[in-house]
N, CA, C and O atoms as a MOPAC input file, in Angstrom:
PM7 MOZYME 1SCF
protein

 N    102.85300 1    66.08800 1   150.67700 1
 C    103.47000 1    65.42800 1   149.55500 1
 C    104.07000 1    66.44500 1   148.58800 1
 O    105.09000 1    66.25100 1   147.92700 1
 N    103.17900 1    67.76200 1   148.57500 1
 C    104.00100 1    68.85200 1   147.38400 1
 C    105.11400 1    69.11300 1   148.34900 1
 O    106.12500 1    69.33600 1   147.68200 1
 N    105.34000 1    69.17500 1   149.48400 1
 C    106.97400 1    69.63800 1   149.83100 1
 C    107.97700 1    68.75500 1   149.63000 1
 O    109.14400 1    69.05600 1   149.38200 1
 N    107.35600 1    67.24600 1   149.77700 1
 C    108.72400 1    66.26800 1   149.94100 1
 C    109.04100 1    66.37500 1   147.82400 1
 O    110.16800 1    66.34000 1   147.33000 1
 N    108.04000 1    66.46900 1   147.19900 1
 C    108.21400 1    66.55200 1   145.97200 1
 C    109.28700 1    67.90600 1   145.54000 1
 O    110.05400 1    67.68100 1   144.60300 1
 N    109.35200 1    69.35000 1   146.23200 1
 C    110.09600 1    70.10100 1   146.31700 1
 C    111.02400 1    70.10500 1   146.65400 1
 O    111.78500 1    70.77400 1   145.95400 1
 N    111.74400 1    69.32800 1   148.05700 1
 C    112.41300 1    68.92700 1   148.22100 1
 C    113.01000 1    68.34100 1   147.31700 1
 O    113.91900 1    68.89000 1   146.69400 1
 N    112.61400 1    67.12500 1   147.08200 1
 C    113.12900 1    66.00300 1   146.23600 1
 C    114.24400 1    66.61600 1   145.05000 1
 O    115.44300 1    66.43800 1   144.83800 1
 N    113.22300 1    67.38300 1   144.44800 1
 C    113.80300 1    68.13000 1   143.19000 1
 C    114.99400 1    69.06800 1   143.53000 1
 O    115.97600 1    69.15600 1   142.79300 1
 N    114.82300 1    69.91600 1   144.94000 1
 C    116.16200 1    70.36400 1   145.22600 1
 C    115.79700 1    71.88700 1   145.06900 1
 O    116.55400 1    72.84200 1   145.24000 1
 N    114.40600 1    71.90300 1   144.68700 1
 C    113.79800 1    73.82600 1   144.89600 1
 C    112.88300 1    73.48200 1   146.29900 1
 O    112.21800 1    72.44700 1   146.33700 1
 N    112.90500 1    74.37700 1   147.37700 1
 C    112.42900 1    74.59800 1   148.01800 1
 C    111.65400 1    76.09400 1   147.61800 1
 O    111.66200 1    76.74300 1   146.57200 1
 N    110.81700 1    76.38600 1   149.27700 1
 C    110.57200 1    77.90900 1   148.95500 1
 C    111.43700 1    79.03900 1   148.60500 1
 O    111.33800 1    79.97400 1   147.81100 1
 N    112.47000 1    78.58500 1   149.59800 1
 C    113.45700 1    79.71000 1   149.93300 1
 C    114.83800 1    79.41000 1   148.62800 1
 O    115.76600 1    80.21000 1   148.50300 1
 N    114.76500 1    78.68400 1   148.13900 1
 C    115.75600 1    78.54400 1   146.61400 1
 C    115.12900 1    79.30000 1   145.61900 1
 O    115.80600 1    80.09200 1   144.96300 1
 N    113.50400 1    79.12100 1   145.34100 1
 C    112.60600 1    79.74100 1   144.69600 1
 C    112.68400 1    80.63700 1   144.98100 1
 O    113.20500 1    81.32400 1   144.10200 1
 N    112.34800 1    81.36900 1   146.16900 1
 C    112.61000 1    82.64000 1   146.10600 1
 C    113.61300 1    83.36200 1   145.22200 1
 O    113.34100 1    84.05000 1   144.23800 1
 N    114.97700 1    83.06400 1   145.79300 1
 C    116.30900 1    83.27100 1   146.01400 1
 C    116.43900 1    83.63000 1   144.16800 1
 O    116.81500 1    84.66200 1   143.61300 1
 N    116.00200 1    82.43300 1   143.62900 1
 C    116.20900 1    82.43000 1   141.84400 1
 C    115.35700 1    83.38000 1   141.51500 1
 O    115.80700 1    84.29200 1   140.82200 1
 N    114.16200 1    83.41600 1   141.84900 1
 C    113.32000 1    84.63300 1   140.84900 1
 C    113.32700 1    86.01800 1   141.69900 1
 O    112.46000 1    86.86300 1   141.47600 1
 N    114.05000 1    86.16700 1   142.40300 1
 C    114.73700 1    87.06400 1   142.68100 1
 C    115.58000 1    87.91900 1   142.30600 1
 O    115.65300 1    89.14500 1   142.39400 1
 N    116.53900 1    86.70000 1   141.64800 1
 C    118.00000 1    86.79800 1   140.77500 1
 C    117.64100 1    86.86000 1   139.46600 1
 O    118.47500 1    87.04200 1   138.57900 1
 N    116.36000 1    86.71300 1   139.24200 1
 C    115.65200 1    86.85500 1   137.70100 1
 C    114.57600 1    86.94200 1   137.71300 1
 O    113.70200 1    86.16600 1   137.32600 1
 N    114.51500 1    88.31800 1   138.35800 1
 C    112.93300 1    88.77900 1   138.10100 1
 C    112.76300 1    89.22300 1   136.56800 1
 O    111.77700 1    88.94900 1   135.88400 1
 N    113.63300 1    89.79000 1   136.23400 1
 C    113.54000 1    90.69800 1   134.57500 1
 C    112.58100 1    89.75900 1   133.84000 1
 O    111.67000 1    90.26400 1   133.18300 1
 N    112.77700 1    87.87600 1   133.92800 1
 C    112.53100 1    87.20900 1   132.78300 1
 C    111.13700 1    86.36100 1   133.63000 1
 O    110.62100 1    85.29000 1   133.30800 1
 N    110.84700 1    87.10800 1   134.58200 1
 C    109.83900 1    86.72400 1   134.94300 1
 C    108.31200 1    87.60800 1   134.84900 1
 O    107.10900 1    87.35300 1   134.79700 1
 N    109.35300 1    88.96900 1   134.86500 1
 C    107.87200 1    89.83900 1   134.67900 1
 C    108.08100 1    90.17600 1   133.24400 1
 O    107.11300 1    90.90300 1   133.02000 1
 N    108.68200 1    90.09800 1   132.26400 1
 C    109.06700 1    90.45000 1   131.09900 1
 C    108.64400 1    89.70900 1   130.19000 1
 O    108.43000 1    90.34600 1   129.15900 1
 N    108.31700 1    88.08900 1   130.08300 1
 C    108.01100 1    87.19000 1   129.27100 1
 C    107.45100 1    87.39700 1   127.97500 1
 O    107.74300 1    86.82200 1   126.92700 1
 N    106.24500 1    88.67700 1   128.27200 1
 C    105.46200 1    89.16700 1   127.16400 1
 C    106.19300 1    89.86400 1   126.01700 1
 O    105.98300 1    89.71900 1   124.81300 1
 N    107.41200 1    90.92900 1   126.83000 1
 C    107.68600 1    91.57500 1   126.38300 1
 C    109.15700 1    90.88300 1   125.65600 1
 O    109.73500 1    91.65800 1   124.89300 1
 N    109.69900 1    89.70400 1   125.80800 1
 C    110.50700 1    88.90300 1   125.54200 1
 C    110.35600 1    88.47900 1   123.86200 1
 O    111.19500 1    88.41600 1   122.96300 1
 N    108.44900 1    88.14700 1   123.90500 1
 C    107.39900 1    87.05300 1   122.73500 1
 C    107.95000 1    88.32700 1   121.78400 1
 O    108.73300 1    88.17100 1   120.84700 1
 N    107.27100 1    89.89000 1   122.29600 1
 C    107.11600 1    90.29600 1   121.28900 1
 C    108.48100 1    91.01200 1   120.51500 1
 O    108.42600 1    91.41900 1   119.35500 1
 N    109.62100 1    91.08400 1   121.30800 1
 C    110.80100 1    91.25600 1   120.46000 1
 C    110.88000 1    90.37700 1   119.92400 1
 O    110.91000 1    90.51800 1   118.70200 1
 N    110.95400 1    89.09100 1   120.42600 1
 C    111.47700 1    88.03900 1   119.36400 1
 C    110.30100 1    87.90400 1   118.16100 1
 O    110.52400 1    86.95500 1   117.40900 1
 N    109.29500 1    88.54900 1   117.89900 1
 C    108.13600 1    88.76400 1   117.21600 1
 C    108.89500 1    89.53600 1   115.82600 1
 O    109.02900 1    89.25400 1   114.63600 1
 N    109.31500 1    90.72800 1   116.78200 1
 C    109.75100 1    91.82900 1   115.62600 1
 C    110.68700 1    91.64400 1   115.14200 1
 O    110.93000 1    91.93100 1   113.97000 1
 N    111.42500 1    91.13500 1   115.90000 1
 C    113.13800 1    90.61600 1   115.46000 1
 C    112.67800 1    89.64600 1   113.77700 1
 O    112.94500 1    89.98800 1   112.62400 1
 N    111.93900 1    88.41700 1   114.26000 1
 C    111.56300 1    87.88700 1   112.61800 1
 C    111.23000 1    88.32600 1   111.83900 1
 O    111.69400 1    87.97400 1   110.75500 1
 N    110.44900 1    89.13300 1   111.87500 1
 C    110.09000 1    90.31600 1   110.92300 1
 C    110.98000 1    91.23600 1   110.44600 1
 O    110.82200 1    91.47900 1   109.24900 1
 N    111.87200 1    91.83300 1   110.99600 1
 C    112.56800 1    92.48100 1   110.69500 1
 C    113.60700 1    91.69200 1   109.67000 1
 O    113.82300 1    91.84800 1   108.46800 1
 N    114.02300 1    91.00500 1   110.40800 1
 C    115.12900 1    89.76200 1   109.29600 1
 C    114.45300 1    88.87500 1   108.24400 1
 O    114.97200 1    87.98000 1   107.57700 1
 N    112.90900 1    89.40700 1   108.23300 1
 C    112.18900 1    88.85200 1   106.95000 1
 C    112.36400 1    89.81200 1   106.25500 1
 O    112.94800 1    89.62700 1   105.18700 1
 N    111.79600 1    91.55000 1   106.71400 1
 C    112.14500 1    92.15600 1   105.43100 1
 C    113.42700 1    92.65000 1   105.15300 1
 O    113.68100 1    93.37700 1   104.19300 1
 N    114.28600 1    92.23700 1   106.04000 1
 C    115.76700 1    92.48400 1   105.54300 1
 C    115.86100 1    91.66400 1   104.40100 1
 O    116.03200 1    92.09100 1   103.25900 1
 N    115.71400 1    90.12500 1   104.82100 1
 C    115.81800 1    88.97000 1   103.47500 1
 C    115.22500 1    89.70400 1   102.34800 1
 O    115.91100 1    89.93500 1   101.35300 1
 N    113.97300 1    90.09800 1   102.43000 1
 C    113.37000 1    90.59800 1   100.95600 1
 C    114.09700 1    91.71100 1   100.15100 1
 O    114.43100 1    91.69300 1    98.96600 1
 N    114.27100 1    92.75400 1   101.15000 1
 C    114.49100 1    94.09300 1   100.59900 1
 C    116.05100 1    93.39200 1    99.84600 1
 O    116.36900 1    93.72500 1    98.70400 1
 N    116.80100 1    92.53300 1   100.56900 1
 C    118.05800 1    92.47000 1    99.75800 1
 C    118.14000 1    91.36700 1    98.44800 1
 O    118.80600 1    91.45800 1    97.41700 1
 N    116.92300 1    89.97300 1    99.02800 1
 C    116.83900 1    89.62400 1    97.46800 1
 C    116.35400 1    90.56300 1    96.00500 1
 O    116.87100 1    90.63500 1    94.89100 1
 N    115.58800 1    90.97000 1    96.37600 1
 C    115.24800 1    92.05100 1    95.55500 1
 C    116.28900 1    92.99800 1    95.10100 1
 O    115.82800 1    93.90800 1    94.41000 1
 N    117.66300 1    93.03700 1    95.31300 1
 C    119.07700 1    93.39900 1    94.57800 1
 C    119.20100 1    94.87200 1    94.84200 1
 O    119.75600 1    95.55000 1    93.97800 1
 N    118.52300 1    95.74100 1    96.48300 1
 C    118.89800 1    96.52700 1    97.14400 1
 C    120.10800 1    95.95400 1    98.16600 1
 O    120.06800 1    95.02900 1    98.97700 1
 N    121.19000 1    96.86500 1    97.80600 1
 C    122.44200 1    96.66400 1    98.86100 1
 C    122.26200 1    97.26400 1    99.88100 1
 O    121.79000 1    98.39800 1    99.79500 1
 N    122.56600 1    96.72500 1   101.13700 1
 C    122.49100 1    97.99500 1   102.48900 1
 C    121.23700 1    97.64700 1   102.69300 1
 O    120.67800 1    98.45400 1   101.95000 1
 N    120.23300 1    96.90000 1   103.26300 1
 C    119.17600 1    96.68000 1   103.01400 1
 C    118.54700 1    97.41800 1   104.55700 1
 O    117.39200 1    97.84400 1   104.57900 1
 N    119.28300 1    97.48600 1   105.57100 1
 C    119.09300 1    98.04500 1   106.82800 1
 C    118.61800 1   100.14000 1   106.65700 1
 O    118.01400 1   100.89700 1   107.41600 1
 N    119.21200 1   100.32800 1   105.43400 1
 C    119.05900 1   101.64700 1   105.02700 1
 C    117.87600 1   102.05700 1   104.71400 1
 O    117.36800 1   103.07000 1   105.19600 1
 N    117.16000 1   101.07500 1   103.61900 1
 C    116.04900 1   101.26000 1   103.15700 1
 C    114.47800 1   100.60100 1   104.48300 1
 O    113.29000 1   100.91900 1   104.54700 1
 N    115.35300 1    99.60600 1   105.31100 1
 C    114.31500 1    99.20200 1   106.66000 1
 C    113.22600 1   100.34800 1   107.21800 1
 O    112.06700 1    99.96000 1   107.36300 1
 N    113.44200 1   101.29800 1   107.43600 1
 C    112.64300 1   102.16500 1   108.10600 1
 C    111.62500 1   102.47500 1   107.47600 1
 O    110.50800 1   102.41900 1   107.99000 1
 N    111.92700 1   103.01400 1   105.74800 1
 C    110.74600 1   103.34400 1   104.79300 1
 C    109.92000 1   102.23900 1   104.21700 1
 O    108.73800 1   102.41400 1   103.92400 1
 N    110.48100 1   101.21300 1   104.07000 1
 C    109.37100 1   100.17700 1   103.69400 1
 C    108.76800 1    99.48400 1   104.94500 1
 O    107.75000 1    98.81500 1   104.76900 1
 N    109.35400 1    99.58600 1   106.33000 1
 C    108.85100 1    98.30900 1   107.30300 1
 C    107.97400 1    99.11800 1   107.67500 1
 O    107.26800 1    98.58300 1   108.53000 1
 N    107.44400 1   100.91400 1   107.29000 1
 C    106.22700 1   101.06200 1   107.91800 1
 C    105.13200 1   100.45900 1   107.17600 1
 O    104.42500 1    99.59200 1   107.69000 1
 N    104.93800 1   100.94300 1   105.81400 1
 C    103.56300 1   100.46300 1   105.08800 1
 C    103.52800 1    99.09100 1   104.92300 1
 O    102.47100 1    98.46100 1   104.93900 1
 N    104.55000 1    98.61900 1   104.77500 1
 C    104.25400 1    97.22400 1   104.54400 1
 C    103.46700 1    96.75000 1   105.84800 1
 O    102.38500 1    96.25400 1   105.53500 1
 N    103.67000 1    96.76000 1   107.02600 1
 C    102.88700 1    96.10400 1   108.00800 1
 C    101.18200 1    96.72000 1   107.91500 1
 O    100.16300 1    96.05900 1   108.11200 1
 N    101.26400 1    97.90700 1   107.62100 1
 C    100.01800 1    99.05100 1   107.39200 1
 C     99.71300 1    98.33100 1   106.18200 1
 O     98.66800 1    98.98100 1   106.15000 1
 N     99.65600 1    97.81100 1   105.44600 1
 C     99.15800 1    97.44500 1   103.54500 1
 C     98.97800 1    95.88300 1   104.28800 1
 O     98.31200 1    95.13100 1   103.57700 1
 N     99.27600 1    95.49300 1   105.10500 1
 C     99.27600 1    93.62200 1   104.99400 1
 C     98.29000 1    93.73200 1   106.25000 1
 O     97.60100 1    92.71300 1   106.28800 1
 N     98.06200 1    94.38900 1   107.02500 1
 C     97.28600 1    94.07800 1   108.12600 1
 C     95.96100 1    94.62300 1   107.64100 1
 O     95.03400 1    93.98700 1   108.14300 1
 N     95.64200 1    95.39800 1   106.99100 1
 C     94.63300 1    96.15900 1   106.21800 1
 C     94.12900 1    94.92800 1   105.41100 1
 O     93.09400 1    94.40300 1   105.82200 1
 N     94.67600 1    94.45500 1   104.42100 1
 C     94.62400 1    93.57300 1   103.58000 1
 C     94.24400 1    91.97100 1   104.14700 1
 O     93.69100 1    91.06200 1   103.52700 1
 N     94.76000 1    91.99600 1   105.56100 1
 C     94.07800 1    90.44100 1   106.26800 1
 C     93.05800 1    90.82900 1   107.11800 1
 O     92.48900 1    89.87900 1   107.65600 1
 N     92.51800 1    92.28100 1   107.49600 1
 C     91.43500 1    92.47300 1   108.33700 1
 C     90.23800 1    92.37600 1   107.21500 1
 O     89.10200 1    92.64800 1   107.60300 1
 N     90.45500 1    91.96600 1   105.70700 1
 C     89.39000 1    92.24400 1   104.94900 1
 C     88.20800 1    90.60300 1   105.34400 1
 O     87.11700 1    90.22200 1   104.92000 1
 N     89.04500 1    90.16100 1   106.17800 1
 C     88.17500 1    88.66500 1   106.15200 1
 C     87.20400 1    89.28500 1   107.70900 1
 O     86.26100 1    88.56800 1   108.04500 1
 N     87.30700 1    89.76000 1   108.02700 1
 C     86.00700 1    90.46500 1   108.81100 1
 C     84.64700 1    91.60900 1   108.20300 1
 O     84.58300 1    92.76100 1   107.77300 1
 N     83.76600 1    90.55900 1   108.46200 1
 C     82.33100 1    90.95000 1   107.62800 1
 C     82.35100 1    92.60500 1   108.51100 1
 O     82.51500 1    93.05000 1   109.64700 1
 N     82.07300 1    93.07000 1   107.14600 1
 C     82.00600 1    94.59800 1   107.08000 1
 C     82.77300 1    95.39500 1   107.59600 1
 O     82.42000 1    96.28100 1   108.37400 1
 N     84.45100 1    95.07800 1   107.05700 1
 C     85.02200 1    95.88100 1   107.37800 1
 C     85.57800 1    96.73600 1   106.19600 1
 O     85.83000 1    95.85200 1   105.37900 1
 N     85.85900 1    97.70200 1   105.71500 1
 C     86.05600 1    98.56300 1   104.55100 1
 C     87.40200 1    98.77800 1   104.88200 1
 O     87.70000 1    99.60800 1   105.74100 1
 N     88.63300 1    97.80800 1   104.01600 1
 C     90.27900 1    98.57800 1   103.89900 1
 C     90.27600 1   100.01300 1   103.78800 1
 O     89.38900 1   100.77100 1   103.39600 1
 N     91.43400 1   100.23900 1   104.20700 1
 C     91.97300 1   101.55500 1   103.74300 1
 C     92.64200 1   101.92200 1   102.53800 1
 O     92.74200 1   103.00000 1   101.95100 1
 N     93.20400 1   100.44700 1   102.23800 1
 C     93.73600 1   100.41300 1   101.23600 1
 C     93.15200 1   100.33000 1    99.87100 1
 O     93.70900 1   100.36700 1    98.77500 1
 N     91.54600 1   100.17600 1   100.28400 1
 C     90.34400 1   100.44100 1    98.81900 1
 C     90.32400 1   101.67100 1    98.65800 1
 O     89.34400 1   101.57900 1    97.91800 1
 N     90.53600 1   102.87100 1    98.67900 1
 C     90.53400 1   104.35500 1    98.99100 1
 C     91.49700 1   104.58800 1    97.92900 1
 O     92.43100 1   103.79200 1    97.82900 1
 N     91.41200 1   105.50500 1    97.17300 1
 C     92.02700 1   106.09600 1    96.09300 1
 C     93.22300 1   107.10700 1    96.99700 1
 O     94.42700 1   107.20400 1    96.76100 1
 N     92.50200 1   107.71700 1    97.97100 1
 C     93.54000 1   108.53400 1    98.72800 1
 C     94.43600 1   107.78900 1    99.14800 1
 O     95.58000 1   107.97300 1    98.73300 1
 N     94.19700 1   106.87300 1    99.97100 1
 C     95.25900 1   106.05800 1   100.49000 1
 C     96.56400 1   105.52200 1   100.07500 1
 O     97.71500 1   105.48300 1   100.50900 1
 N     95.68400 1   104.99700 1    98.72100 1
 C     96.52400 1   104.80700 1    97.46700 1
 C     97.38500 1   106.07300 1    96.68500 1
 O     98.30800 1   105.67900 1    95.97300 1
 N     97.21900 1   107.21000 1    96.73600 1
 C     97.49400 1   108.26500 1    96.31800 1
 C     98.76700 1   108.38500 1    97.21300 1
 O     99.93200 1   108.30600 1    96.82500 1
 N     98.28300 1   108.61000 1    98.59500 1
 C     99.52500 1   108.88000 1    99.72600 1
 C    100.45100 1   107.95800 1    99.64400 1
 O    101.52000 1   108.48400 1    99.33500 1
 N    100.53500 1   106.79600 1    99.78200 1
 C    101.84700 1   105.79000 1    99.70900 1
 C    101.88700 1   105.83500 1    98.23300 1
 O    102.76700 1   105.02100 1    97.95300 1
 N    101.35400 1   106.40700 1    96.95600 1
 C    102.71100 1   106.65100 1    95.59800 1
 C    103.13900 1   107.05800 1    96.00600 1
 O    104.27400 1   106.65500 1    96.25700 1
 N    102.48800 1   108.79700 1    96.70400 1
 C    103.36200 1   109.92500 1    96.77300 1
 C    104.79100 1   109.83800 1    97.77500 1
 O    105.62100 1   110.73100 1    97.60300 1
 N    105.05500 1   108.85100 1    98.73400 1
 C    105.80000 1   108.62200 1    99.55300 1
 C    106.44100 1   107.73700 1    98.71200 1
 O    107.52200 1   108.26700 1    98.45900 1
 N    106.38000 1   106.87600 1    98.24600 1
 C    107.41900 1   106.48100 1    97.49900 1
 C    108.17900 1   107.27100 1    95.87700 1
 O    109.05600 1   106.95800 1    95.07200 1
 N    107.38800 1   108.20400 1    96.03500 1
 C    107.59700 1   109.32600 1    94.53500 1
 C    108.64400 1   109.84300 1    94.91900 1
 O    109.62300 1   109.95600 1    94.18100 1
 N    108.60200 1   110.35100 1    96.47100 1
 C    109.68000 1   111.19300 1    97.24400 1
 C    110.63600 1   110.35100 1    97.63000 1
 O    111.74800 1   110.87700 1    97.64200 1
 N    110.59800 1   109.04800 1    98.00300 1
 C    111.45200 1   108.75700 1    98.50600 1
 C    112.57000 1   107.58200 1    97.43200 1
 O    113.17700 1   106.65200 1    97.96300 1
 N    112.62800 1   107.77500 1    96.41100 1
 C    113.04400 1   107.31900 1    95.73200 1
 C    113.85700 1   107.99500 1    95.25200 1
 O    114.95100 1   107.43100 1    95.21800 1
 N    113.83800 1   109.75400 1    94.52700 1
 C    115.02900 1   109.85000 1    94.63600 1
 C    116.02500 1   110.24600 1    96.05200 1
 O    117.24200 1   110.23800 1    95.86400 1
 N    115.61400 1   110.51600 1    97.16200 1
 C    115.84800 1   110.71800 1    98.30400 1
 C    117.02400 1   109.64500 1    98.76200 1
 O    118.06500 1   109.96500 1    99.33700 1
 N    116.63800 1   108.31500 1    98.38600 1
 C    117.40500 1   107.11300 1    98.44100 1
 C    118.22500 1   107.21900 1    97.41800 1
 O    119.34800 1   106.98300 1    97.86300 1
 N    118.28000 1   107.43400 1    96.34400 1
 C    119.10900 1   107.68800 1    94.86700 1
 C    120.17600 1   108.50500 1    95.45000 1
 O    121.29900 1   108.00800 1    95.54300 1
 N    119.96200 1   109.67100 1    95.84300 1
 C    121.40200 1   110.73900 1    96.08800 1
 C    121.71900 1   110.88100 1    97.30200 1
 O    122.34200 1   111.82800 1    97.78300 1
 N    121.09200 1   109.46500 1    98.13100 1
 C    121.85400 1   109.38800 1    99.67400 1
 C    122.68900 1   108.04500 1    99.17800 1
 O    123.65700 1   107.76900 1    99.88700 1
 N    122.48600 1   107.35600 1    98.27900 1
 C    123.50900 1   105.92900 1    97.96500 1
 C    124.15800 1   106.31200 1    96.59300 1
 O    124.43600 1   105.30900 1    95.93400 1
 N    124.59300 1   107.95800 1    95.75600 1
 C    125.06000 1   108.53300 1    95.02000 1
 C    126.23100 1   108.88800 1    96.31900 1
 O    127.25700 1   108.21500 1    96.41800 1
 N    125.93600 1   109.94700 1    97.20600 1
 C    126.60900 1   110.60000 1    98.21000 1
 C    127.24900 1   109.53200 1    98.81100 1
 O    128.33800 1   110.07800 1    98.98500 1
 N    127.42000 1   108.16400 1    99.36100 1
 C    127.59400 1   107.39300 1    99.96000 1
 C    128.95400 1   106.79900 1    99.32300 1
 O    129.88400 1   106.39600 1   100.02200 1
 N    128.95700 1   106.79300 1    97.96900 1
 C    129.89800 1   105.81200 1    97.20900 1
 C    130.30100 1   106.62500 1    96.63000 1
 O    131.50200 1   106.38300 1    96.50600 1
 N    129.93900 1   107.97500 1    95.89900 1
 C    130.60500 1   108.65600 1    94.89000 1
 C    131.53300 1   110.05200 1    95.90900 1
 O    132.24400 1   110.87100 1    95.32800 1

């Protein structure tokens, strides 16, 4: 009965074959499909932010904020696991991402000075 049902539908073995053959990529890839389209939203989330927030060029500034931010928010939702200690409670921690944004602020200033002027 599963063949006449294969039939029926018009996939046999040898059509089956034939197609995931012709598309293996999206057959062994699926995972790896979830998680671009994962990052892709993310990415066009903090694009949305970085540019409401009244930064122009918002793809410029992408690299320096899309690291900590995922590092500061995943830290910050692992706190709902009993006994786990953020990183982000740490004075150092806190110390290192000012200091990266201390630097990189004017860094961004006289690369979008150089850019337009």
């Amino acid at each position: 009965m599963n063949a006449t049902i294969r039939v029926h539908v018009g996939i046999d073995d040898s059509s089956r074959r034939r197609f995931e053959a012709h598309h293996a990529h999206s057959f062994h890839g699926t995972g790896a499909y979830a998680r671009q389209n994962l990052l892709e939203i993310v990415v066009t989330a903090l694009e949305k932010q970085i540019e409401e927030v009244g930064l122009s060029r918002p793809r410029s500034y992408l690299g320096f904020l899309g690291t900590p931010l995922p590092f500061v928010a995943s830290a910050s939702l692992a706190t709902v696991i009993p006994g786990y200690e953020p990183p982000t409670g740490s004075l150092s921690t806190t110390t290192a991402l000012a200091l990266c944004v201390f630097v990189a602020v004017p860094f961004f200033r006289q690369s979008r000075e150089t850019r337009t002027g």
